[in-house]
Each structure stands twice: as C-alpha cells, then as structure tokens.
C-alpha positions as CSV (number, residue, x, y, z in Angstrom):
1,X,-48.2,-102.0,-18.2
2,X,-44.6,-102.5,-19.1
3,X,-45.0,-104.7,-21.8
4,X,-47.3,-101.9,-23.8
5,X,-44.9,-99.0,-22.8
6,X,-41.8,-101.0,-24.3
7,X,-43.2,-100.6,-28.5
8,X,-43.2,-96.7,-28.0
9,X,-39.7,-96.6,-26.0
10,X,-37.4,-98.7,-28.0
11,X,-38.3,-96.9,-31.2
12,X,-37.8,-93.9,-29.2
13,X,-34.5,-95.2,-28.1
14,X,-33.2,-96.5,-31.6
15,X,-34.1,-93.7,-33.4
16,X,-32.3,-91.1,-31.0
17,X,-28.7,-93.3,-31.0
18,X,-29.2,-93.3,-35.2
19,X,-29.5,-89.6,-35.3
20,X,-26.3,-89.6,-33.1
21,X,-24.6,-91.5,-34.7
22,X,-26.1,-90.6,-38.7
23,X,-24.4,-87.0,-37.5
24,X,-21.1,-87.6,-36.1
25,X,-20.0,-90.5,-39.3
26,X,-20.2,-87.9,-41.7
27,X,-17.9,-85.5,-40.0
28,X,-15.3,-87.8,-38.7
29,X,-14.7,-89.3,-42.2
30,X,-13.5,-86.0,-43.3
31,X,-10.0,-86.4,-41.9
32,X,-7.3,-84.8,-43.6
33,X,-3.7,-85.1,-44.4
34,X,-1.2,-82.7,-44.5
35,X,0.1,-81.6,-47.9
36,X,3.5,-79.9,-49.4
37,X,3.1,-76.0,-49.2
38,X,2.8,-73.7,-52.1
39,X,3.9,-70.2,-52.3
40,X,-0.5,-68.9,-52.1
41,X,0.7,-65.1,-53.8
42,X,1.6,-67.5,-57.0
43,X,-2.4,-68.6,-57.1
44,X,-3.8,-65.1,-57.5
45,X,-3.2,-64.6,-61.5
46,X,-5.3,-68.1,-62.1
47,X,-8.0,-67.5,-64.1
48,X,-10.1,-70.8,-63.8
49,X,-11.6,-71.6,-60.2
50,X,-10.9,-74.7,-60.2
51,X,-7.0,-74.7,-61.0
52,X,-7.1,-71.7,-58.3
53,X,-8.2,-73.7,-55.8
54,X,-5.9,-76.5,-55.9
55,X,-3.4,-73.9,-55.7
56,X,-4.6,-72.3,-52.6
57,X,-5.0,-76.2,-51.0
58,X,-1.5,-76.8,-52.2
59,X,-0.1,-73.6,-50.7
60,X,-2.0,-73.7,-47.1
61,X,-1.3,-77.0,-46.6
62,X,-5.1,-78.6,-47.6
63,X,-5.0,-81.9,-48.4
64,X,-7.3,-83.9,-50.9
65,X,-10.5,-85.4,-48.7
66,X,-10.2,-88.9,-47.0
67,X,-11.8,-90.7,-49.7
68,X,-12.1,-94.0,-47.9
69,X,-13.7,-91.8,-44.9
70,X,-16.4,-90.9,-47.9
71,X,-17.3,-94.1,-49.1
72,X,-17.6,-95.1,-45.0
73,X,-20.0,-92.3,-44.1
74,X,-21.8,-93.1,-47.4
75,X,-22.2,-96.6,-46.6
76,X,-23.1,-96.1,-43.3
77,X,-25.6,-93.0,-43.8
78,X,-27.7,-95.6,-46.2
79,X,-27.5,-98.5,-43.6
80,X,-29.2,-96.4,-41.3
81,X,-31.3,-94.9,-43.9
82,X,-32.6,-98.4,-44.8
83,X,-32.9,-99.0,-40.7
84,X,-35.4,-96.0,-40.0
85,X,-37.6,-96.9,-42.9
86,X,-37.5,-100.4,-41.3
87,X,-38.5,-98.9,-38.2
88,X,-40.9,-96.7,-39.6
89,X,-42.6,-99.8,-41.4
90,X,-42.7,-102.3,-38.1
91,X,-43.7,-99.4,-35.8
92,X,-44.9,-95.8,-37.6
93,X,-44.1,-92.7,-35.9
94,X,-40.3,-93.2,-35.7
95,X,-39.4,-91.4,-39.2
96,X,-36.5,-89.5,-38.6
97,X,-37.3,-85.4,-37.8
98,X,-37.6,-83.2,-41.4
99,X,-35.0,-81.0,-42.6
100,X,-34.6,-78.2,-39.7
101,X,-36.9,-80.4,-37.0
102,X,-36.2,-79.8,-33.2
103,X,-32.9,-82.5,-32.8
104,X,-31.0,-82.5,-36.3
105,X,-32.1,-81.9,-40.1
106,X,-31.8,-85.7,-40.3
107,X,-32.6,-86.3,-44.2
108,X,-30.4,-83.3,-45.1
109,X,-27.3,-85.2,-43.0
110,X,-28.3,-88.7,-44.7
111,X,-28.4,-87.6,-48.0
112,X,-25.3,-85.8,-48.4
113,X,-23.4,-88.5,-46.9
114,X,-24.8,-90.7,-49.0
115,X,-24.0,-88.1,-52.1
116,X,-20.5,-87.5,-51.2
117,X,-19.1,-91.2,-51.7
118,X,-16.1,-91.1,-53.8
119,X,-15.4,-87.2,-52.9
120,X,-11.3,-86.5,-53.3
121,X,-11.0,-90.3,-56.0
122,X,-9.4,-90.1,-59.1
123,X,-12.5,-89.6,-60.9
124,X,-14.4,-87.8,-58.7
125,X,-11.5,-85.2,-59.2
126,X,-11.8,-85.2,-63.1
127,X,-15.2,-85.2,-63.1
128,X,-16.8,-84.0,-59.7
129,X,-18.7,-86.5,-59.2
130,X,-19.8,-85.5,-55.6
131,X,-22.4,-83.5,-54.3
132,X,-19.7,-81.0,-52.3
133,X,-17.4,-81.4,-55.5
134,X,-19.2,-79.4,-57.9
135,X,-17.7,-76.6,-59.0
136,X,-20.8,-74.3,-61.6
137,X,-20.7,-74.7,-65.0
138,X,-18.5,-72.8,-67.7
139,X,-15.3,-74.2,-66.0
140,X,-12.1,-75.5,-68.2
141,X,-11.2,-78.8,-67.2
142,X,-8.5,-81.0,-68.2
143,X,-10.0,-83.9,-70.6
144,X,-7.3,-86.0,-72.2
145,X,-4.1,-85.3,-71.5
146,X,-2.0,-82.6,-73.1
147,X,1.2,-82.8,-74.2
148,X,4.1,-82.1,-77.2
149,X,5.8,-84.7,-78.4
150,X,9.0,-83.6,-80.7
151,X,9.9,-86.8,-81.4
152,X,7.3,-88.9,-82.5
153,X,8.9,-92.0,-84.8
154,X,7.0,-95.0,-86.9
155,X,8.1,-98.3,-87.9
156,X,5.9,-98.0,-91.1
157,X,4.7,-94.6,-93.1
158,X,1.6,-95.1,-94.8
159,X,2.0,-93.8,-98.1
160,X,-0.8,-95.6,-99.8
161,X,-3.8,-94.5,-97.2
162,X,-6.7,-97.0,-98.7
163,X,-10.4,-97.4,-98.0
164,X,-13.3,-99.7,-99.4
165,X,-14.8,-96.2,-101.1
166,X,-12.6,-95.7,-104.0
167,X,-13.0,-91.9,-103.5
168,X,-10.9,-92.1,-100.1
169,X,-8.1,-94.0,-101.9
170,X,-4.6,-92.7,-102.6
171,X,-3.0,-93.7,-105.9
172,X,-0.1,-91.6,-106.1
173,X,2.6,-92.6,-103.3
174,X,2.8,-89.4,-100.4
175,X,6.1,-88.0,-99.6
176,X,5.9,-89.2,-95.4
177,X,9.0,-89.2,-93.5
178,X,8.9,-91.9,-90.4
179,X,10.2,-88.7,-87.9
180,X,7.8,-86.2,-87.0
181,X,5.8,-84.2,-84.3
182,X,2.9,-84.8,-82.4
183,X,0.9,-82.7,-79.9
184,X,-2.5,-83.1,-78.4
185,X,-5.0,-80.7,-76.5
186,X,-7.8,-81.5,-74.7
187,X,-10.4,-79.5,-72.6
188,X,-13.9,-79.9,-71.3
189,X,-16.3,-77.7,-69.6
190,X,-19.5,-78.1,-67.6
191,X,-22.6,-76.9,-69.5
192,X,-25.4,-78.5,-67.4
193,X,-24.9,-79.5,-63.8
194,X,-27.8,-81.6,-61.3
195,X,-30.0,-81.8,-64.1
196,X,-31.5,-84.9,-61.7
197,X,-32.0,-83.8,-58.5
198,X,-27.8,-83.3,-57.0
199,X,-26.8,-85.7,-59.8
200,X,-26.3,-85.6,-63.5
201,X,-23.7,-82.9,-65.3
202,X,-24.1,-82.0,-69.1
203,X,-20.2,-81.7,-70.8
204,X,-18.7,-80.6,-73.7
205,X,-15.3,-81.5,-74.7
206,X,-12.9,-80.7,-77.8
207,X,-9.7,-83.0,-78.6
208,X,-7.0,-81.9,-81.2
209,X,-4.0,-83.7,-81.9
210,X,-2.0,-83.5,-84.9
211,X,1.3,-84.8,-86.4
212,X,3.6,-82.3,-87.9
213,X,6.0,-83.1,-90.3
214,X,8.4,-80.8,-89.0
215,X,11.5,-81.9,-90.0
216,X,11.2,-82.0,-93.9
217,X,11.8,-79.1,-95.7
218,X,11.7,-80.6,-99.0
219,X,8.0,-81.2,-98.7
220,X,7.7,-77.8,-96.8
221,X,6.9,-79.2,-93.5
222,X,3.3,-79.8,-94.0
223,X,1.0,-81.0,-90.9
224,X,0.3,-84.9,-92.2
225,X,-2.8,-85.4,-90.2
226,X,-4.8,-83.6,-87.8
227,X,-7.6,-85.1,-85.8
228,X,-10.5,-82.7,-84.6
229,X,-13.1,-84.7,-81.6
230,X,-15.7,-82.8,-80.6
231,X,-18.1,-84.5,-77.7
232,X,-21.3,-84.3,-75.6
233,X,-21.4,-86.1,-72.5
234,X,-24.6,-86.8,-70.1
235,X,-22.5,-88.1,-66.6
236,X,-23.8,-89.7,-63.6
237,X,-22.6,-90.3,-60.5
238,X,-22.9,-94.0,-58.5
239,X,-21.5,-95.7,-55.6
240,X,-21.4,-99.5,-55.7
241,X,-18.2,-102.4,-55.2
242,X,-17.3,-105.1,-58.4
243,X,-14.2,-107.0,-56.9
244,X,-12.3,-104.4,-55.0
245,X,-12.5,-101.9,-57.2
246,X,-15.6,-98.5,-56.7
247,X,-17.8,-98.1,-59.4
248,X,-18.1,-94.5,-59.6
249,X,-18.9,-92.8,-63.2
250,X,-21.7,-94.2,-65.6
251,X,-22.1,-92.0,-68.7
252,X,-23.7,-91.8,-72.4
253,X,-22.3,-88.8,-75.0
254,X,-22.3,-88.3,-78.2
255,X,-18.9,-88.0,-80.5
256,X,-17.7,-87.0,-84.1
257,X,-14.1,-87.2,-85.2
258,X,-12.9,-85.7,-88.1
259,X,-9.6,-85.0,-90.0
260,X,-11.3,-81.8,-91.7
261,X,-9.5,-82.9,-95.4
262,X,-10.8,-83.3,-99.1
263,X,-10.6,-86.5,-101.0
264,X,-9.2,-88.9,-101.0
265,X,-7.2,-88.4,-98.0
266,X,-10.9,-87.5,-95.7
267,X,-11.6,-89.6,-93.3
268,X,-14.4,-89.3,-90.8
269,X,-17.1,-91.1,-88.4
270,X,-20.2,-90.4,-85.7
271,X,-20.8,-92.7,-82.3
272,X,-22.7,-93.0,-79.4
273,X,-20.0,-93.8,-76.5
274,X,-21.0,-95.4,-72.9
275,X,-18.8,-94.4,-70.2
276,X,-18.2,-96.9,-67.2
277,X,-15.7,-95.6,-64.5
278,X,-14.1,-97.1,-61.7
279,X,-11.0,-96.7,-59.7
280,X,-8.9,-97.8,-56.4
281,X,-6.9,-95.8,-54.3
282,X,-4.5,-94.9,-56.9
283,X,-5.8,-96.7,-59.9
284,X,-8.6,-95.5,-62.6
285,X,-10.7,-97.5,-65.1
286,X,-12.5,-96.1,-67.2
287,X,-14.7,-98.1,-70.2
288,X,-16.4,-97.3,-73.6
289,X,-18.3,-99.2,-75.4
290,X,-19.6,-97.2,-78.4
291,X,-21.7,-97.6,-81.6
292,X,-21.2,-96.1,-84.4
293,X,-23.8,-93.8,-86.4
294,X,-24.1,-95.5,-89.9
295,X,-24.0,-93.3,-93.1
296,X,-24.7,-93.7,-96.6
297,X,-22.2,-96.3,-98.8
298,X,-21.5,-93.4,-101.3
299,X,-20.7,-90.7,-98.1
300,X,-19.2,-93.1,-95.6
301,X,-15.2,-92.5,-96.1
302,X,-14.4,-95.3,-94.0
303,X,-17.1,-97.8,-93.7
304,X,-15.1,-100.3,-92.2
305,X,-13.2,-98.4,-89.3
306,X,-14.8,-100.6,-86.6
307,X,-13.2,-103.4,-87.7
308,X,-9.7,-101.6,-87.3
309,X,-10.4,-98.6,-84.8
310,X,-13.0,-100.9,-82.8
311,X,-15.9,-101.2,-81.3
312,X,-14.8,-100.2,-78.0
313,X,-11.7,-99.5,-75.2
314,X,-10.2,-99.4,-72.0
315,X,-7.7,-97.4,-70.3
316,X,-5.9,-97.8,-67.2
317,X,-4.3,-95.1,-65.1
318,X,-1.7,-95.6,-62.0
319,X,-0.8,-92.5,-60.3
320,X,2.4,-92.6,-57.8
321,X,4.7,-90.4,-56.5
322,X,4.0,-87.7,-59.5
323,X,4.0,-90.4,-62.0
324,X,1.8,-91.7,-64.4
325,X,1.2,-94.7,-65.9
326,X,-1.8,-95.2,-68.6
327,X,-2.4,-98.5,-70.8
328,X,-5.3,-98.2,-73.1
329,X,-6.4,-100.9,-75.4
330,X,-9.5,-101.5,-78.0
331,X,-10.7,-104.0,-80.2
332,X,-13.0,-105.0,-83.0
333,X,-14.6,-107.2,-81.0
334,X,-15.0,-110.1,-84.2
335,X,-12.7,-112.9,-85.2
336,X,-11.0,-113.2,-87.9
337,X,-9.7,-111.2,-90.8
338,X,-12.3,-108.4,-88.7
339,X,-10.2,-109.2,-85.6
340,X,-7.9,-106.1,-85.0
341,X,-7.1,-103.4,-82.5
342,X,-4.6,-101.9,-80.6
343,X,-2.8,-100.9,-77.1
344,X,-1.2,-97.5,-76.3
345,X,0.8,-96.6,-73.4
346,X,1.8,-93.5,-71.7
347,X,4.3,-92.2,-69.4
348,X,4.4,-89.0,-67.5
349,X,6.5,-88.1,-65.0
350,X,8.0,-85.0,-63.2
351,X,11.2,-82.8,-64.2
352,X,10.8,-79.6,-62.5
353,X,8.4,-78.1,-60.9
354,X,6.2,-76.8,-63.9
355,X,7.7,-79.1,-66.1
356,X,6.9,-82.9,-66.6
357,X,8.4,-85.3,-69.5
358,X,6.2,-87.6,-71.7
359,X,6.6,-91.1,-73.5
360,X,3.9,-92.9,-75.9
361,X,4.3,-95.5,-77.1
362,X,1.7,-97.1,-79.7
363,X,1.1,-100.7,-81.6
364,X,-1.5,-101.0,-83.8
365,X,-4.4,-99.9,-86.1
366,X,-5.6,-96.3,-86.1
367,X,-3.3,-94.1,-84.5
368,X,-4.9,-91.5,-86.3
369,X,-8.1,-91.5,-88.7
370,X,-5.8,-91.5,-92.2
371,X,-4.4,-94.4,-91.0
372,X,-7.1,-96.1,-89.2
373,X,-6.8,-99.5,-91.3
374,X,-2.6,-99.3,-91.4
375,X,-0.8,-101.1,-88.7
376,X,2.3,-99.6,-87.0
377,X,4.4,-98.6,-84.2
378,X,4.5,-95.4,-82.8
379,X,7.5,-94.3,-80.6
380,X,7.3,-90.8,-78.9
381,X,9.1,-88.7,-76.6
382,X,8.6,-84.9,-75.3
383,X,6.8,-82.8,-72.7
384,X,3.4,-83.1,-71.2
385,X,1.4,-79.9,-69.5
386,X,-1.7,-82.0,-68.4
387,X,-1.9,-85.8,-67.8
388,X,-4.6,-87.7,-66.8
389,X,-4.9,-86.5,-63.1
C-alpha cells in the first residue's frame, strides 16, 4: 500500500518546495545598494522618461538592480523550469499550477525571472534588454557618445583625397590645416518594442560628427568633412556564459553613411551590421561584423573602403569611479597590401558635476569617409556630454 502511495506523494512534495522556492529567488536577488543623493526638485524639468528617472533614483537614494542577483534568479528559475517538465514527463500531473492557479501563478514567476537576466548591466542599461527594463517606444537614448572636441590635431592632412573611381579623385592640392575641431552626436530611439513575444526592440539611430576647420580664416573656416550615419537596428535579448564574460545583446540593422558632398570629394557606402554584446561587471563588449551592400563600378565612390575601413570591429568599454575607458579596433580582415585597419581610444572622465573632459586618440585608416584609404594620427582633446554609459 505504501509503495503505490509513494509515485503520487513525492511529486506532490517536489513540486510544492519548487514553487517555494521558484517564488522567493526572484525576489531576494533584487537587493539593492544605496546610492549618492540628488537634489529630486532638479528632475522635474526633464523631458525624456528615461533621463527622468535616473534622476529621481539618483536623488532618493535608488540604486541600479543587483545584476548578479538577476542572472542567479534567471539561472535558477530555468533549472527548475527544466525540473517540472522532468517531473511532468516521469510522472504527469505535477505541471506547475497556470497563471493565477490556487498556490502561485507559477509560469508567470518563472518566466520573468528568466526574462530579467542581465537587468541593471552595462548593456542592459543602453539597450533595455530586460523584460522590467523596457521603457515604450519614442524615447531618446544615448547611442554613441557625444562630445566637442576643440582641439582635434593630425600627423598627416590629406590634401590629395584619392579613390579607384577617377570621379572621386582630387587633382588640385586642398588648403587643410592639421588643427581643427571635431564634435559628434549621437541618439537613438525605440520604434518597435516585444515584437517576439517580451523580446525583440526595433531602433533607429542618427550619428553626426564633423571636423571644423575653425581656426583658419584664410580659407574662411569651412567644415572639412561631415559624416551623416543613419541606422535600423532589429535587437535581441539572450542570456548565456563564453569564458567569464555574459553574452547579453545579439542584433542585425541596417546602416548608410554618408559625407552628403559633390565630386570628387563624395564619399559614401551601405551595410548590413551584426551586433554581438557582452559585458562583466564593469566591462562591455560589443562586436560587428558587417557586409557591405555592393553598388555599381561607375556609382560606387569608394569601392575599396573595406579594405581600409574594414570588414568589421570591436570596442571595449571599462567604467570606474566616473571614468571611461573605450578601445575600439577594426580590420580588413585580408593579408597583404588589403591588410589595414585601425584602433581608437577614448577617455572620459568627470570635472564637475555637469561637466566631464574628453580625450581621443586615433591611428589609422578612415577616421572619417574622405579619408577612409589615408593613414594618420588623430590627437584630440575637449568636453564630452554623453559617453558610452
């Protein structure tokens, strides 16, 4: 008699101490620390909802979720997941009760566990990537960072700028001084969001940055080059490890940069970009591989920008103590006379409160499109609004 009671008590049993314990991970890894108050009255005139709520955590003393605490309750909501379907295989009738059943709305708890990994990371904060992170479409977000450099200095001016096309080919030497200007702004927005299910967000994103030749009035201070980057980008959220670091972004989009000039001096290109993202505490990694969208011989300004620009790059961000620290390098990919790239690092880091200084420094091909096949080094120094996080 015991032995056939046992099959329809220990699933009983099993399935009760899972609902326990599927209900109380969740909340415990939600710790939080305290933070550096804010005056709140300050928050009230921001205009995006985003930006205003960092304020109000800032001034009330909310801190950024336990992100560690996330990935724990994620990890643990799918182990027991992947146990009641066990269960429910070896002996049926121990499913776990349906959303608002008579104990807890067991799926409902599992699910958002599970969709919250990564909530309060680097790139979930950029990119809100977790199901409780969302915050509606038609938001402005920070992209790349923004920032104005007055002093941006090169090794080498390119007076010459060349391409294979003879159309895009300058004959007559430009007037470039090696001292200029630079600044850069960058902003997405959501368009889209859970287009699959509670994952999935549809962006759009602009980049401008231009160098300003702002301190020669003989040639009557004429912007040299600006670069205009409009992008579409499908993002997904995932969860998974790759030697300590979390994979958390995967992404596809669409991009077209532009320097919006007549020939010769045009210069302009089409790609598909993949998006990998990972990050680490206080590290960020982010990935793109891209293809580029061929055109015709007679159209295609710079046919041969992959083998200078590249086919691809990475950039690495450390965040400590209200510093910043980005190295981003790409590469054709080929060997050879096709075997060129470059490396670009960045430096932001706090001077006031509101205010936050900026160094770049550059060493390579394509620092902008006009010179996307000259090799130089770029040296600048000035103020940033918006880094990377």
């Amino acid at each position: 008699m015991h032995w056939h009671e046992a099959p329809r008590d220990r699933p009983s049993l099993v399935r009760h101490s899972l609902l326990l314990i599927a209900a109380a991970s969740p909340a415990a890894a939600l710790a939080q620390a305290p933070a550096t108050p804010a005056t709140p009255e300050a928050c009230v005139s921001i205009n995006v909802d985003s930006d205003r709520l960092a304020c109000y955590d800032a001034a009330l003393g909310r801190a950024g979720r336990d992100t560690r605490g996330a990935d724990i309750a994620a990890k643990e909501a799918r182990a027991i997941q992947q146990n009641l379907e066990l269960a429910e295989e070896v002996v049926p009738g121990t499913a776990p009760p349906a959303a608002g059943g008579d104990l807890y709305p067991m799926e409902d708890t599992l699910q958002r566990a599970i969709a919250n990994a990564g909530k309060g990371s680097l790139l979930d904060s950029r990119w809100e990537l977790a199901k409780d992170s969302k915050l509606g479409v038609f938001n402005f977000r920070a992209y790349k960072p923004v920032y104005l450099l007055p002093a941006f200095w090169t090794t080498d001016t390119n007076q010459t700028p060349t391409s294979p096309n003879p159309n895009n080919t300058v004959t007559t030497p430009l007037e470039v001084d090696a001292l200029e200007s630079k600044f850069q702004l960058s902003f997405k927005t959501k368009a889209w969001e859970n287009i699959f299910g509670d994952n999935g967000d549809l962006w759009l994103a602009y980049t401008q940055s231009s160098r300003w030749q702002v301190y020669s009035p003989e040639t009557s201070r004429p912007f040299r080059e600006t670069n205009y980057e409009p992008e579409v980008m499908l993002t997904f959220r995932n969860n998974y490890r790759l030697g300590g670091w979390n994979g958390r972004l995967l992404g596809i989009g669409v991009n077209h940069q532009s320097n919006g000039r007549a020939d010769p001096l045009s210069r302009s290109w089409n790609r598909v970009i993949g998006m990998i993202g990972l990050d680490r505490e206080n590290w960020a990694l982010t990935v793109r591989p891209w293809w580029r969208v061929d055109e015709s011989a007679s159209e295609d300004n710079n046919r041969d920008i992959e083998d200078y620009v590249g086919r691809g790059d990475a950039t690495l961000v450390y965040v400590h103590g209200g510093h910043q620290f980005s190295l981003m390098g790409r590469h054709s990919l080929r060997g050879g006379d096709r075997s060129h790239g470059a490396v670009q690092f960045d430096w932001g880091f706090p001077i006031s409160r509101s205010l936050r200084g900026h160094v770049q420094v550059f060493d390579g091909y394509g620092e902008s499109l006009i010179d996307y096949n000259h090799r130089a080094t770029y040296i600048g120094l000035g103020i940033s609004l918006l880094e990377w996080y």
